[in-house]
BAVOKE-410207 format. One record per residue: residue in three letters; x, y, z of N, C-alpha, C in turn. Coordinates in steps of 0.02 Angstrom, whole numbers, plus 32768, in hexadecimal, padded with zeros to 4 digits. Example, Ala and Ser with C-alpha at 12.3 -4.5 7.8 and 13.67 -1.06 7.14 Angstrom:
// residues 2
{"ALA"; {8294; 7EE4; 8186}; {8267; 7F1F; 8186}; {8294; 7F5B; 8186}},
{"SER"; {8282; 7F90; 8162}; {82AC; 7FCB; 8165}; {8285; 8002; 818A}},
This chain:
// residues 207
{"UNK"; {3A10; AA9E; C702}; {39D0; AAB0; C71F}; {3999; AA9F; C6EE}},
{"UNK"; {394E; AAA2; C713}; {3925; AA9F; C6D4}; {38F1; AACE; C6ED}},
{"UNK"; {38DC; AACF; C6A4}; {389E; AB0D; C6A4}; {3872; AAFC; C694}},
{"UNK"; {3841; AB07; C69F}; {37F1; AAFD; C692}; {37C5; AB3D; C678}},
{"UNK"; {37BC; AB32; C641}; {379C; AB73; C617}; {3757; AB50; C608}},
{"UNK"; {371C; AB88; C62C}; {36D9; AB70; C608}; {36AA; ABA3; C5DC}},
{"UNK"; {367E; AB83; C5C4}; {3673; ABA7; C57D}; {3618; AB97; C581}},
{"UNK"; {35FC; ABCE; C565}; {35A6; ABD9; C575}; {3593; ABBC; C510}},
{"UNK"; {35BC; ABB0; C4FA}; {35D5; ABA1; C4B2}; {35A8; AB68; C4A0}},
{"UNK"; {3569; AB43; C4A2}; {356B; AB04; C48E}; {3587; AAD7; C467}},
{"UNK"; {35BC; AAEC; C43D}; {35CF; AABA; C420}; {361C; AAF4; C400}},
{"UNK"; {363C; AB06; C425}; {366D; AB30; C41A}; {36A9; AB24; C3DC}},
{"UNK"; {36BF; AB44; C3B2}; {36E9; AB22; C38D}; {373F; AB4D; C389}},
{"UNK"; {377D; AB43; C39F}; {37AA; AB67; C399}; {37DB; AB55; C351}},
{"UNK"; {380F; AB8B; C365}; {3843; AB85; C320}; {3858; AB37; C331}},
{"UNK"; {387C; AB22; C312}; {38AC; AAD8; C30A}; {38D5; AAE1; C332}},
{"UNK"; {3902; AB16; C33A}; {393C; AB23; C385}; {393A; AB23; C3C6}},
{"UNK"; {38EE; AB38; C3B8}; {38C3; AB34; C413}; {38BA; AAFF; C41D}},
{"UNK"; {3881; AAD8; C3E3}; {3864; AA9D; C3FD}; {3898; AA68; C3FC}},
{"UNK"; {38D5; AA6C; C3D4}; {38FE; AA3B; C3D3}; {3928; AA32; C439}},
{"UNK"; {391A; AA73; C45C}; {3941; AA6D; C499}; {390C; AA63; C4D3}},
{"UNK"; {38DC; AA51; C4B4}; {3888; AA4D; C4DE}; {3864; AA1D; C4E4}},
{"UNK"; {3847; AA12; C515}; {3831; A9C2; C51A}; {37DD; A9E2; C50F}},
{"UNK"; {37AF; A9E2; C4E9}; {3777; A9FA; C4E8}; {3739; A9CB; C4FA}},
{"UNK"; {3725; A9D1; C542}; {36D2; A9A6; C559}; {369A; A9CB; C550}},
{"UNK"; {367D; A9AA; C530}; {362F; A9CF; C50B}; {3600; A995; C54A}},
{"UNK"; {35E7; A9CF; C561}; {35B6; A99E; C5A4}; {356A; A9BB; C58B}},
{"UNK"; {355A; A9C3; C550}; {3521; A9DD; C540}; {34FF; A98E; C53A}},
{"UNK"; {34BE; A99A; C541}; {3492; A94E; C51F}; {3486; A958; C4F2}},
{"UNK"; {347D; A919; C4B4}; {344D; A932; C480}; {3402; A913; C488}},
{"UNK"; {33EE; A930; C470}; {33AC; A904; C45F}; {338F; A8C1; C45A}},
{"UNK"; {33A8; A8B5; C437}; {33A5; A860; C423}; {33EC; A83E; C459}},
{"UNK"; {3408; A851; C477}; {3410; A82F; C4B6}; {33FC; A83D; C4F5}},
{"UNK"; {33E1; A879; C4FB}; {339A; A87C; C52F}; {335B; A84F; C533}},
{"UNK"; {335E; A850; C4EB}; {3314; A81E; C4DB}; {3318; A7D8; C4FF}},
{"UNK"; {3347; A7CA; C4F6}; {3359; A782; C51F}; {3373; A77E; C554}},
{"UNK"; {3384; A7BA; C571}; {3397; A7B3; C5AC}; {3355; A7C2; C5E1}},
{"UNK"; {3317; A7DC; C5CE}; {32D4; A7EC; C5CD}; {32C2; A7A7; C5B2}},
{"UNK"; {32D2; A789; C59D}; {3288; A753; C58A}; {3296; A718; C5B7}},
{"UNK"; {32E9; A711; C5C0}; {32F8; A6DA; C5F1}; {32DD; A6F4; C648}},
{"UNK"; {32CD; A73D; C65C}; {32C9; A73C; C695}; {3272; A729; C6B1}},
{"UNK"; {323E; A747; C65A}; {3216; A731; C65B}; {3200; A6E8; C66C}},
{"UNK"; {3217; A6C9; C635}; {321D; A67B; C62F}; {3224; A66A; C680}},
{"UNK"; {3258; A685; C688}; {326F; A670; C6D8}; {323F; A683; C71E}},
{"UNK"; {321A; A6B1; C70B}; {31DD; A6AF; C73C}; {318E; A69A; C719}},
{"UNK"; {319B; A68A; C6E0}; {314E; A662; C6D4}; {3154; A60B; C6BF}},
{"UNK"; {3182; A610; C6AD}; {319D; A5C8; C6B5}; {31D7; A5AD; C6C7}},
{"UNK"; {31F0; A5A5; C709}; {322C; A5AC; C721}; {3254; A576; C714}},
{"UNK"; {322B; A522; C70F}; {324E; A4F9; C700}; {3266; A501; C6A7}},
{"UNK"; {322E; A51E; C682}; {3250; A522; C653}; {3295; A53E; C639}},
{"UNK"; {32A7; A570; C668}; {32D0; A590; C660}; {3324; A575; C686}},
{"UNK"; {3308; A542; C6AB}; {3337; A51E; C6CA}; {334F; A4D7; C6A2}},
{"UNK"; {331F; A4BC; C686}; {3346; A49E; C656}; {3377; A4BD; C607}},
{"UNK"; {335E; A4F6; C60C}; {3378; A510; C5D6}; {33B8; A509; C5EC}},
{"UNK"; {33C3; A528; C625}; {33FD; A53D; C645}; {3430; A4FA; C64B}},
{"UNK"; {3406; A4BA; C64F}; {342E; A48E; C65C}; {343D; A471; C61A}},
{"UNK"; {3414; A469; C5EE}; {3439; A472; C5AB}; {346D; A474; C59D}},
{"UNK"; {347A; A4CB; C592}; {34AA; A4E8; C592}; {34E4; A4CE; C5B3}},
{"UNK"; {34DB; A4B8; C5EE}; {3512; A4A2; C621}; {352B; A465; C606}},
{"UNK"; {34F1; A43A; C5F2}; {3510; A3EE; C5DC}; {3523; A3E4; C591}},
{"UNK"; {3521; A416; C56D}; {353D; A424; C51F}; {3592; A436; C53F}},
{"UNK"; {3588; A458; C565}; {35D9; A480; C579}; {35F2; A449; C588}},
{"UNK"; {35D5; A422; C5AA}; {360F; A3E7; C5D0}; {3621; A3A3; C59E}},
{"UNK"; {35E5; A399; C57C}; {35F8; A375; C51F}; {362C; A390; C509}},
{"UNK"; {3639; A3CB; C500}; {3665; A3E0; C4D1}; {3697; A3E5; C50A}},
{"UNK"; {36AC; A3E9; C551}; {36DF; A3EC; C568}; {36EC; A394; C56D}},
{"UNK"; {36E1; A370; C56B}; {36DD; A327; C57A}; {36FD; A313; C533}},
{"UNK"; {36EB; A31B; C4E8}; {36F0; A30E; C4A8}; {3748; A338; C4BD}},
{"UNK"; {3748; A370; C4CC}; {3789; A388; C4BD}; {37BB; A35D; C500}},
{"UNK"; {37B2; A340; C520}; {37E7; A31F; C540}; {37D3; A2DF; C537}},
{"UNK"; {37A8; A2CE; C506}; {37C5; A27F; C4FD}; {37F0; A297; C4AB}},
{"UNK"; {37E6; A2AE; C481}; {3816; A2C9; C455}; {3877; A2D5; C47C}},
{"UNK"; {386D; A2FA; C4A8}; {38BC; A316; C4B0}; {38C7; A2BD; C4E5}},
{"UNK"; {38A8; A2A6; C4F4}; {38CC; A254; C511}; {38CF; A23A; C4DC}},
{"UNK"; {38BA; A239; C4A5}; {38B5; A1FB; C469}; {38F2; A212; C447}},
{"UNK"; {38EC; A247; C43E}; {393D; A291; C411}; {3970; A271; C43F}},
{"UNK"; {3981; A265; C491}; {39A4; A251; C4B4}; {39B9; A223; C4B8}},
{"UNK"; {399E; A1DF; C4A5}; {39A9; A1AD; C4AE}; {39CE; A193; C468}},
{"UNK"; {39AF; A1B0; C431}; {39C3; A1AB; C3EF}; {3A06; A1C9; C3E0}},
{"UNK"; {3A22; A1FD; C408}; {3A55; A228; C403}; {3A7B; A1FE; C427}},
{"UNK"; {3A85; A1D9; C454}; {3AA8; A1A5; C46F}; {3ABF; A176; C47F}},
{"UNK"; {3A75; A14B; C44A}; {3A88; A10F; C442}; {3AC4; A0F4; C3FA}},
{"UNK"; {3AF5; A0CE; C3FF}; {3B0E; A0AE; C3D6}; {3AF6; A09F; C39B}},
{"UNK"; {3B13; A0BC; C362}; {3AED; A0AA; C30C}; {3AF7; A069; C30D}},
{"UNK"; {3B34; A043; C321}; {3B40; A000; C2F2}; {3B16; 9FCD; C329}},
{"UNK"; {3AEA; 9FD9; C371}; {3AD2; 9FBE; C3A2}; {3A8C; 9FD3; C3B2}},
{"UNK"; {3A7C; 9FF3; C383}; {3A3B; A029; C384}; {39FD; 9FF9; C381}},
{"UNK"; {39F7; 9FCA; C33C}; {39CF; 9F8A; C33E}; {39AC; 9F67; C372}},
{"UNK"; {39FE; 9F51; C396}; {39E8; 9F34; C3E7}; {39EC; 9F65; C432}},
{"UNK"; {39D6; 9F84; C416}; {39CF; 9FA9; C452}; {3986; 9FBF; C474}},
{"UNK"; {398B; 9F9C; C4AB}; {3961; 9F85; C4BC}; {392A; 9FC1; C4D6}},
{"UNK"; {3941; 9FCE; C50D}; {392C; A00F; C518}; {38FE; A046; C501}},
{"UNK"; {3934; A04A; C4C6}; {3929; A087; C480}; {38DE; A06A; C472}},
{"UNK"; {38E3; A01E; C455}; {38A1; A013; C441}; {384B; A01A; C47B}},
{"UNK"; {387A; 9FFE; C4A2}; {3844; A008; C4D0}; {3818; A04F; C4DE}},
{"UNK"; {385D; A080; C4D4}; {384A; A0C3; C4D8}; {381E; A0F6; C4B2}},
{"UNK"; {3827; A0C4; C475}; {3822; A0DC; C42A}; {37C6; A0C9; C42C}},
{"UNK"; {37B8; A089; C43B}; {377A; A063; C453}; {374C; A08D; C470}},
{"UNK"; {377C; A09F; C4B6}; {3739; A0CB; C4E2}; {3730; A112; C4CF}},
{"UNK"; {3753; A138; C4A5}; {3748; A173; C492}; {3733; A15E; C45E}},
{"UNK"; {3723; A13B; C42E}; {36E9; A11C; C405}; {36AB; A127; C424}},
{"UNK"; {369E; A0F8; C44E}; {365C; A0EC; C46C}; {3647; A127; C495}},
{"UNK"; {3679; A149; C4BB}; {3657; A18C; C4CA}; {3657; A1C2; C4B3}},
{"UNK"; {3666; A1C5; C470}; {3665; A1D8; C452}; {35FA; A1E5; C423}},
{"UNK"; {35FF; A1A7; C41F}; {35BD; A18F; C3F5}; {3592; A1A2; C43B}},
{"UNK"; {358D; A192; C482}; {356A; A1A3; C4BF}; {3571; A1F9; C4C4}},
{"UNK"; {3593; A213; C4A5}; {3594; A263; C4AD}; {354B; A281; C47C}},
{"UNK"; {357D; A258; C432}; {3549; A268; C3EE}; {3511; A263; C3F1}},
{"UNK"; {34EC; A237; C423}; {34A4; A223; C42B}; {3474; A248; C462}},
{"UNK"; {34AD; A254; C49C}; {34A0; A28A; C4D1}; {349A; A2D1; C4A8}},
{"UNK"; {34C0; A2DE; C470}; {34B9; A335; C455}; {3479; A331; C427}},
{"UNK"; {346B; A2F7; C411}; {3420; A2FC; C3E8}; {3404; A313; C405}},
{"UNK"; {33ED; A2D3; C440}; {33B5; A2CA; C467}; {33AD; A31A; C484}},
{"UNK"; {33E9; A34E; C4B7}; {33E1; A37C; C4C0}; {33D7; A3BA; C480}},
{"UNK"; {33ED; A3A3; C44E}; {33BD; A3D9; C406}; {3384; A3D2; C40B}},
{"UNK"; {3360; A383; C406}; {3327; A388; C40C}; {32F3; A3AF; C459}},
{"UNK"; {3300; A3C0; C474}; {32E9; A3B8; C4A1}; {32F7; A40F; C4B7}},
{"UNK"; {332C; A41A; C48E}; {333B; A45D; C49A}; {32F8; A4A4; C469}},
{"UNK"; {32FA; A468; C447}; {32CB; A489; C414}; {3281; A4A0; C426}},
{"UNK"; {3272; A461; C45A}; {3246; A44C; C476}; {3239; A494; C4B5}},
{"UNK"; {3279; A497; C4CC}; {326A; A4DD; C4F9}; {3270; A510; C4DB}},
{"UNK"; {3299; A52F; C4AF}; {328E; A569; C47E}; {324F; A56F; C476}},
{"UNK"; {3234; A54F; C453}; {31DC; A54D; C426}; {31BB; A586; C468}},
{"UNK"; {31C9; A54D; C4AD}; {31A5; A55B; C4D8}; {31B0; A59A; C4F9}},
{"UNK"; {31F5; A5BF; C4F2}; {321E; A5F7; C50B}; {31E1; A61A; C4E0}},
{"UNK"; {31FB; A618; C48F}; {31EC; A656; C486}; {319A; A650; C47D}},
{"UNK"; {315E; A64B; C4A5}; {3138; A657; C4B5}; {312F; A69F; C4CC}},
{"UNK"; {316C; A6B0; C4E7}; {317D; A6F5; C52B}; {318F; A70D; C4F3}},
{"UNK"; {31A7; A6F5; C4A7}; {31E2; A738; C49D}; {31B0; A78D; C491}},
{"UNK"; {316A; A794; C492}; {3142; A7DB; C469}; {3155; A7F2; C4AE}},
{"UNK"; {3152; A7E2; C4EC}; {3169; A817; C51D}; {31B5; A831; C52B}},
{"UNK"; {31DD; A802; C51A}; {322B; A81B; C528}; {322B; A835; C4E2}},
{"UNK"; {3225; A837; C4C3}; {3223; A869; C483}; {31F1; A8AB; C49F}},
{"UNK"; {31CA; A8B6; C4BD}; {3194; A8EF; C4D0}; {31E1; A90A; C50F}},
{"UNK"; {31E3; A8E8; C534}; {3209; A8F7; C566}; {3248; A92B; C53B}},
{"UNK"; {3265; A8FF; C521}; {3291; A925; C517}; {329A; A962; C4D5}},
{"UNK"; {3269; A951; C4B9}; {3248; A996; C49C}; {3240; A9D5; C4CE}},
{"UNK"; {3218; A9AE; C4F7}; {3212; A9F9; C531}; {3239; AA0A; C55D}},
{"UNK"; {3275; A9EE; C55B}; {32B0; AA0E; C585}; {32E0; AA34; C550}},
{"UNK"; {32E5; AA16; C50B}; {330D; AA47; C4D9}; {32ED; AA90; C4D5}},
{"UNK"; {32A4; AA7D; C4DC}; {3279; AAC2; C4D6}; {3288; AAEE; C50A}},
{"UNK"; {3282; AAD5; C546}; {329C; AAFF; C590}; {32D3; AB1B; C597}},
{"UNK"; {3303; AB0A; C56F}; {334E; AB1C; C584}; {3352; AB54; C556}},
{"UNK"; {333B; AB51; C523}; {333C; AB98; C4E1}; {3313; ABC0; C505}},
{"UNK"; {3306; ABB9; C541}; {32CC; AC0F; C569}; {332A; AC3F; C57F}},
{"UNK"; {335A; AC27; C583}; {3390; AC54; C59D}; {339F; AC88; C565}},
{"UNK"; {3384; AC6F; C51F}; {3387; AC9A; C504}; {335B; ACF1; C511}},
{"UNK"; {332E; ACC8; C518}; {32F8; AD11; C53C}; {3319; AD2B; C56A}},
{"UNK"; {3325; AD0C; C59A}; {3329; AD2C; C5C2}; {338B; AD00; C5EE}},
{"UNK"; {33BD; AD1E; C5F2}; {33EB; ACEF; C613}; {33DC; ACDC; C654}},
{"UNK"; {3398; ACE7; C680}; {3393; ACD0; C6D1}; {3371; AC80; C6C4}},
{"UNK"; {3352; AC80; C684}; {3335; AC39; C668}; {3364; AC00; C67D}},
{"UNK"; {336C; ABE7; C69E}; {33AD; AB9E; C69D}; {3385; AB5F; C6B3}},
{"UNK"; {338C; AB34; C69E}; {3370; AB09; C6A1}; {33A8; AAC9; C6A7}},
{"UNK"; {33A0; AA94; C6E2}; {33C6; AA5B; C6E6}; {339B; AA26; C6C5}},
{"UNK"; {33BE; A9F1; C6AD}; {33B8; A9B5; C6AA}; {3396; A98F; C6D4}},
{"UNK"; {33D2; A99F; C70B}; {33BF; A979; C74C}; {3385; A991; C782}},
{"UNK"; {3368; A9C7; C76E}; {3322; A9E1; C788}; {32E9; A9D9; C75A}},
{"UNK"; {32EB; A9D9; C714}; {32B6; A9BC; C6F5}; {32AA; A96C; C6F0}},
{"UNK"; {32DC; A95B; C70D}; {32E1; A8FA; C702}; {32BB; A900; C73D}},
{"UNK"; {32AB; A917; C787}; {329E; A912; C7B0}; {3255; A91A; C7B8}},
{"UNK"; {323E; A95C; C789}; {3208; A974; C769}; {31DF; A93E; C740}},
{"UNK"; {3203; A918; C730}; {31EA; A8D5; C6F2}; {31DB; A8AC; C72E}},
{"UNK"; {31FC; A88B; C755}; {31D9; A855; C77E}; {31A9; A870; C7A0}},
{"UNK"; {3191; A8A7; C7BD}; {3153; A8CB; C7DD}; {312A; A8BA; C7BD}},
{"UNK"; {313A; A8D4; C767}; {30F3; A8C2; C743}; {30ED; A87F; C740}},
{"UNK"; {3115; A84A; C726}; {310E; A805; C726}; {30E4; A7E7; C757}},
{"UNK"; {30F3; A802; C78D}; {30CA; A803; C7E5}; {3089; A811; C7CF}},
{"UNK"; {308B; A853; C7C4}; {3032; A859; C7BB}; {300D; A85E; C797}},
{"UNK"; {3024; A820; C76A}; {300B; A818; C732}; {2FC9; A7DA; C746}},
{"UNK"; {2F7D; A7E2; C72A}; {2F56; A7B0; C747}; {2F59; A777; C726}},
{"UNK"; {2F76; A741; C74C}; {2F6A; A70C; C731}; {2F36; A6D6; C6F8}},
{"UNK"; {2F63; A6AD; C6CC}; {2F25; A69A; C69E}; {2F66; A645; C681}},
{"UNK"; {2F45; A623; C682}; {2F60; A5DA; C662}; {2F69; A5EB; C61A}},
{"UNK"; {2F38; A5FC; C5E9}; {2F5B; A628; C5A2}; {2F7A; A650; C59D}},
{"UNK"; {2FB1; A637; C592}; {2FE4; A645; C577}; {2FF0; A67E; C539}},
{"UNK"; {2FD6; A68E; C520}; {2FC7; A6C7; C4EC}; {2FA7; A706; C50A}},
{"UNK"; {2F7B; A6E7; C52B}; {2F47; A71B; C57C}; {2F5A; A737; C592}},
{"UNK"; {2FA7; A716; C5B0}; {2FD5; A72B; C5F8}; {3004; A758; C5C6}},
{"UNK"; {3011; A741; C587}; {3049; A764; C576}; {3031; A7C2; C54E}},
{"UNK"; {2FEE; A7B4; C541}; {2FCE; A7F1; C536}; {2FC4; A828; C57C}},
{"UNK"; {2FD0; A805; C5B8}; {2FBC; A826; C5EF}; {2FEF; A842; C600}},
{"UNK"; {3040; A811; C615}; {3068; A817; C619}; {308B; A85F; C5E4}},
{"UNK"; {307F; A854; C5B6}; {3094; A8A9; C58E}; {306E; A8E8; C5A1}},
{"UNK"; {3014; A8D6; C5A8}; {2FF6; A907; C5C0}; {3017; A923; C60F}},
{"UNK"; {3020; A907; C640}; {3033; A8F8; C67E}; {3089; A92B; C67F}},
{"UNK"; {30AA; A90D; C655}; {30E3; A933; C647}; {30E7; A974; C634}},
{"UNK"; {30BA; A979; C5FA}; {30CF; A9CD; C5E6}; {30A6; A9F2; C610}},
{"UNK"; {306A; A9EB; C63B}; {3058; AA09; C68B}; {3087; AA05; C6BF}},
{"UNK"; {309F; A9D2; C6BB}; {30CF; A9E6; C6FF}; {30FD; AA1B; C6DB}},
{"UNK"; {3128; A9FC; C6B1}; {3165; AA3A; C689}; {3150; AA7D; C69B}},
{"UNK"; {3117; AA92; C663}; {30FB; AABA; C667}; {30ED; AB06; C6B5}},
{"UNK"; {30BD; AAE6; C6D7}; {30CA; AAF9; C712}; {310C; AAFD; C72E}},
{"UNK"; {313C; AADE; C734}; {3166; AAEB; C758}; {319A; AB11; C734}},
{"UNK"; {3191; AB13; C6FE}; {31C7; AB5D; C6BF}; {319E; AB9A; C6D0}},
{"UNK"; {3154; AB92; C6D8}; {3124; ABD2; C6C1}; {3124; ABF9; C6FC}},
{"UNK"; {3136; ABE0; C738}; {3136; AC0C; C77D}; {3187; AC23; C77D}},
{"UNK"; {319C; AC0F; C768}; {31E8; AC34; C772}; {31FA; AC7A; C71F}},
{"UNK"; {31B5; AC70; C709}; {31C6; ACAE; C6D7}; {31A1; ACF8; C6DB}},
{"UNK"; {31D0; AD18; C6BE}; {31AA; AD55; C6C1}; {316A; AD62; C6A3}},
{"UNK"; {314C; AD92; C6B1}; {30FE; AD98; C69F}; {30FF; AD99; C658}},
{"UNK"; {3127; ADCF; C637}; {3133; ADD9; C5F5}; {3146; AD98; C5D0}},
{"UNK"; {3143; AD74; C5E5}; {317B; AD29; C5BA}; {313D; ACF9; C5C0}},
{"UNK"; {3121; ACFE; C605}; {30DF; ACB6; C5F0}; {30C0; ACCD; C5BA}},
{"UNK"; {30AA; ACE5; C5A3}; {308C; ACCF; C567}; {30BD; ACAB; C52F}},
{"UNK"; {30F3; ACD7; C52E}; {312F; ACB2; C4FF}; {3118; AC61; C510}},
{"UNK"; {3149; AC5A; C542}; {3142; AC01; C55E}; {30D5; ABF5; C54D}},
């Protein structure tokens, strides 16, 4: 059978006998992977293509390196089977040997070109990063209210929801520094309001 034991523990730690018979999932976020998981959704509604090539990036680095690893295990294959004292003339082999050369060198020039260019969207990413850093400052801050009080709970998945509202009504501006000063102002009002009506009288001032 199996059991499922859960724990209010953030970061729980047992003896060696327990944890050795325990499979332990920590589903907490941290911070600094909120931050980016907040700056890409930003990115993704103020500059969407930017965020779509990122994405494809990513996708075409994965497939370099899956492409590099199976022309390796054919070259390992062919070498593992061809004849030592016939190896010379073998025709094949060389031929084989040739084009995983050359696409080889067509990979190397494709992974620049996408460094360069990757760099090129970073720069531009982290434009956003002072709000997904604000963002997720103010959700670490929200979740420590259960200490006050345990009716405090706060989701993820309702303040992410809370974040695109504000993104929404945030007033538009082509500066970029403008939007991103608004965009934080815009945020900790929406947050705000929507923590400050669900608390007790005694606690707004706390918050």
């Amino acid at each position: 059978f199996q059991l499922f034991l859960q724990s209010k523990l953030p970061n729980p730690h047992y003896r060696p006998e327990i944890a050795a018979q325990c499979t332990i999932i920590n589903f907490i976020v941290t911070p600094d992977g909120l931050e980016d998981q907040i700056l890409a959704m930003v990115v993704n509604v103020e500059k969407p293509e930017l965020e779509q090539q990122k994405q494809g990036l990513v996708r075409k680095q994965n497939e370099f390196k899956v492409t590099l690893l199976q022309l390796e295990d054919d070259l390992l294959s062919q070498l593992s089977a061809a004849d030592p004292a016939t190896i010379l003339d073998n025709l094949p082999l060389i031929e084989g040997l040739e084009k995983t050369k050359a696409t080889s060198k067509e990979i190397a020039v494709q992974v620049a070109q996408a460094q360069v260019t990757e760099v090129e969207i970073n720069t531009s990413r982290e434009l956003y990063r002072p709000v997904a850093a604000e963002g997720s400052m103010i959700f670490f801050l929200i979740i420590q209210l259960c200490f006050i009080e345990h009716m405090y709970q706060y989701s993820l998945e309702s303040f992410v929801s809370f974040l695109y509202k504000a993104i929404d009504r945030t007033a538009p501006t082509e500066d970029v520094g403008e939007r991103t000063l608004r965009l934080i102002a815009m945020i900790r009002m929406t947050i705000f309001r929507w923590v400050n009506r669900g608390l007790f009288e005694d606690h707004k001032l706390i918050f």
